[in-house]
C-alpha positions as a printed NumPy array, in Angstrom:
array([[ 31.276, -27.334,   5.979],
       [ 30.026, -30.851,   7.001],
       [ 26.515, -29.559,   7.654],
       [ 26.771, -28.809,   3.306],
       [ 28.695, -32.282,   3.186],
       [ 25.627, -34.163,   5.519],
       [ 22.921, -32.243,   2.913],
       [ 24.505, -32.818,  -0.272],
       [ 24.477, -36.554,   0.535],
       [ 21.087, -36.446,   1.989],
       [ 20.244, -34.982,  -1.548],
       [ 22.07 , -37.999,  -3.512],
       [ 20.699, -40.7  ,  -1.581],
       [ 17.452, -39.237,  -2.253],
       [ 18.718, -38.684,  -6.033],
       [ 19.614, -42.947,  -5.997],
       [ 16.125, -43.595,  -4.811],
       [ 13.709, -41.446,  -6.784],
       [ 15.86 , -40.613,  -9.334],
       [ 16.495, -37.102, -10.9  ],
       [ 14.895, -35.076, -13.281],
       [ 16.607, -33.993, -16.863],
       [ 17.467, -30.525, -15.67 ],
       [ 19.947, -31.619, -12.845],
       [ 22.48 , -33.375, -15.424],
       [ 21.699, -31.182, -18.808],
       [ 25.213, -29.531, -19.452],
       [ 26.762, -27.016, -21.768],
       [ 29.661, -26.216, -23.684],
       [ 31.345, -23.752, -26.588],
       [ 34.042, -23.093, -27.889],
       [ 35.338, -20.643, -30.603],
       [ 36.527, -23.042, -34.056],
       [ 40.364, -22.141, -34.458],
       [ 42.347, -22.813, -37.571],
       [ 43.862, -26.231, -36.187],
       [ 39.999, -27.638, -36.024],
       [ 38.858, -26.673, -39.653],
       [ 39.607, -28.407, -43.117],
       [ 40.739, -26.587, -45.987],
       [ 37.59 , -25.368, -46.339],
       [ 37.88 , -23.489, -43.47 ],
       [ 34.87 , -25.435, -41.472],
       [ 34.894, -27.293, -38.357],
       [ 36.09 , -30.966, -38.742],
       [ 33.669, -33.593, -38.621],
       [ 35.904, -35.561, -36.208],
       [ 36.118, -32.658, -33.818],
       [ 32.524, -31.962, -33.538],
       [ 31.749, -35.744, -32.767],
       [ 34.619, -35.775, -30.534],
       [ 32.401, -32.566, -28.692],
       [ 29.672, -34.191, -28.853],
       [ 30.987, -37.276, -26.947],
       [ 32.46 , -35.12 , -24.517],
       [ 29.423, -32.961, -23.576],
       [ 26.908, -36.181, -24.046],
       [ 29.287, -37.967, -21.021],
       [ 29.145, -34.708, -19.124],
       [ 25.472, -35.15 , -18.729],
       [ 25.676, -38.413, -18.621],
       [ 28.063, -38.78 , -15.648],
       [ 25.898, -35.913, -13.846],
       [ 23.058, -38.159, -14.007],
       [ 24.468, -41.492, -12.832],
       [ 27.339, -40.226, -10.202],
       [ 29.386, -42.419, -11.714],
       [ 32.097, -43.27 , -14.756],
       [ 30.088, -43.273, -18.214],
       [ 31.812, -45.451, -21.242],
       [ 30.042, -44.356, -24.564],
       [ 28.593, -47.961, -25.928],
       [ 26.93 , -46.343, -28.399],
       [ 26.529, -43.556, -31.489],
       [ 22.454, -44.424, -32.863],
       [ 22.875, -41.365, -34.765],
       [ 24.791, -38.101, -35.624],
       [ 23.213, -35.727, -38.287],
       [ 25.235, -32.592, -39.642],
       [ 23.016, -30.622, -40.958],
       [ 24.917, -26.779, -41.518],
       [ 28.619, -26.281, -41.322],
       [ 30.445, -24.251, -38.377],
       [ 33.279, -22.06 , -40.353],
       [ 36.238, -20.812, -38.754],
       [ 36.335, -17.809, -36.302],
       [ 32.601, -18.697, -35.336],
       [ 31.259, -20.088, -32.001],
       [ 30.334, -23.913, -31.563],
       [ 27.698, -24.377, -28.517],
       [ 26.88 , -27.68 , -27.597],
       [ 23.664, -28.633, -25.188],
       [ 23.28 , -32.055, -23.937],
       [ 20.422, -33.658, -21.639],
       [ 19.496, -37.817, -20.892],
       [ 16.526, -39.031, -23.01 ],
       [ 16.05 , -42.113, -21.227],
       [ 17.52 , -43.998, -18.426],
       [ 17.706, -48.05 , -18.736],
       [ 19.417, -50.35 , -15.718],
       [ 22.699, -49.644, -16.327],
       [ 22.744, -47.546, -19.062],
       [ 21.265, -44.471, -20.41 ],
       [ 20.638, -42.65 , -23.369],
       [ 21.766, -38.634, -24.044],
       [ 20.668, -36.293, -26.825],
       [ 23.294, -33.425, -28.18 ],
       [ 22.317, -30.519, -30.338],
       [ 24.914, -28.491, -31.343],
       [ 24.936, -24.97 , -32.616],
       [ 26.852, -22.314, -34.344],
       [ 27.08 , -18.56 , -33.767],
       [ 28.505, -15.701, -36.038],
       [ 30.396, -13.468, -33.629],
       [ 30.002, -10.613, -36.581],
       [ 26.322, -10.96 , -37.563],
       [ 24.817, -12.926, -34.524],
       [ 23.424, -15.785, -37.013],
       [ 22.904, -19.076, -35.334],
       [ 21.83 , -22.243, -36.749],
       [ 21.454, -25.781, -35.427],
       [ 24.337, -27.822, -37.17 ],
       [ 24.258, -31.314, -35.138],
       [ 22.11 , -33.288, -33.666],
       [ 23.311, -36.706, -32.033],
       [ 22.044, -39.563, -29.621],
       [ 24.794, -41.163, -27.503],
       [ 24.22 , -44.259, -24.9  ],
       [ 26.554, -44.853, -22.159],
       [ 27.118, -47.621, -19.843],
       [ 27.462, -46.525, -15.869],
       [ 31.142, -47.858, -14.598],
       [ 31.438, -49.283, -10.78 ],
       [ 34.499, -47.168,  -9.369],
       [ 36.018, -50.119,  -7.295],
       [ 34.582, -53.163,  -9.663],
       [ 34.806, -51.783, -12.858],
       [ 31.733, -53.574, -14.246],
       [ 27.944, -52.015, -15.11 ],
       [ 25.955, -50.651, -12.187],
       [ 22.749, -49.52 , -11.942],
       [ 21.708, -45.52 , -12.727],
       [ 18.977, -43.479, -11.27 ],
       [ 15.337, -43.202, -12.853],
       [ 14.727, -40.427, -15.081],
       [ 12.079, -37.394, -13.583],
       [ 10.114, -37.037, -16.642],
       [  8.476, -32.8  , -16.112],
       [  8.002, -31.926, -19.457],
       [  5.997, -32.979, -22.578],
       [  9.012, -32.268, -24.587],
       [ 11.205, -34.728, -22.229],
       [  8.254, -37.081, -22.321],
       [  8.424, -37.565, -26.313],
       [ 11.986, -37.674, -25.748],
       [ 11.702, -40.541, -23.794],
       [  9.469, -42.422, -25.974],
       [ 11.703, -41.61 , -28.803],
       [ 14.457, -43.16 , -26.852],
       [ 12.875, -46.759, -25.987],
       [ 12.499, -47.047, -30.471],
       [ 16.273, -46.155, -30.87 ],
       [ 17.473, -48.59 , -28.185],
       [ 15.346, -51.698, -29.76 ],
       [ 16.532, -50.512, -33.281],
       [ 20.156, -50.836, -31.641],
       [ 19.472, -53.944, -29.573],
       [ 17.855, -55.478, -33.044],
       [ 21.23 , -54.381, -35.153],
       [ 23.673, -55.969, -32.533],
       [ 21.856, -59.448, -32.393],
       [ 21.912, -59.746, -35.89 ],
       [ 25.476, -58.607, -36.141],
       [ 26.155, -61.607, -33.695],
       [ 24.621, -63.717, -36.193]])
């Protein structure tokens, strides 16, 4: 057991230096929309399927950073095809972008017809999260983002134009 212990901390420090690569944090979830979740149209909330999205978006999030995440940010949340009741939602989250001490995640979300097998892409949303100090409570730094793909790579550079648009909106909201 503390051989594992010694390796899997060998494996973060080396994580804190060099950073990490997308795959290592991308997460998943699903679940099947139940009448409590739909409107009386019988299709999946709004509000529920942002509140999924926030939740697998901080999954990744966290996985990246080894740390508390605090969502600082919503750029954008697109529903593009409603989930109806009885079907499957499937949510798939990775980070776009790491800053200092925060970081930027992508969601798609998807719905599945348990009778017919249809799926269609019904969400897509870009979350930014701050990294939490456990004992301080205040920002700390996250690790660098391993860049493997050309897909991640456009990502990326599709991250850096949301954050100024962001940074942009806030200073003139400060007026």
């Amino acid at each position: 057991m503390k051989a594992k212990h010694k390796a899997t901390a060998a494996l973060m420090d080396e994580w804190r230096v060099k950073g990490k690569p997308v795959s290592a944090s991308a997460s998943e979830m699903a679940e099947v929309v139940l009448p409590a979740q739909t409107n009386v149209l019988g299709k999946l909330l709004g509000g529920h399927v942002m509140h999924m999205v926030d939740i697998v978006a901080a999954m990744a999030a966290s996985r990246h950073g080894n740390s508390y995440m605090v969502t600082a940010s919503v750029d954008y949340i697109d529903f593009r095809n409603p989930v109806s009741l009885g079907e499957i939602v499937m949510l798939k989250s990775q980070v776009n972008r790491v800053f200092t001490t925060s970081l930027e995640v992508g969601v798609e979300v998807f719905s599945e017809n348990l009778l017919t097998g249809e799926r269609k892409h019904t969400t897509t949303a870009f979350v930014t999260f701050v990294a939490i100090d456990e004992f301080t409570r205040k920002p700390r730094p996250v690790p660098p983002l391993i860049l493997r793909t050309a897909e991640e790579k456009r990502r990326w550079r599709e991250a850096a134009k949301r954050r100024e648009i962001r940074l942009a909106h806030r200073l003139r909201e400060r007026g």
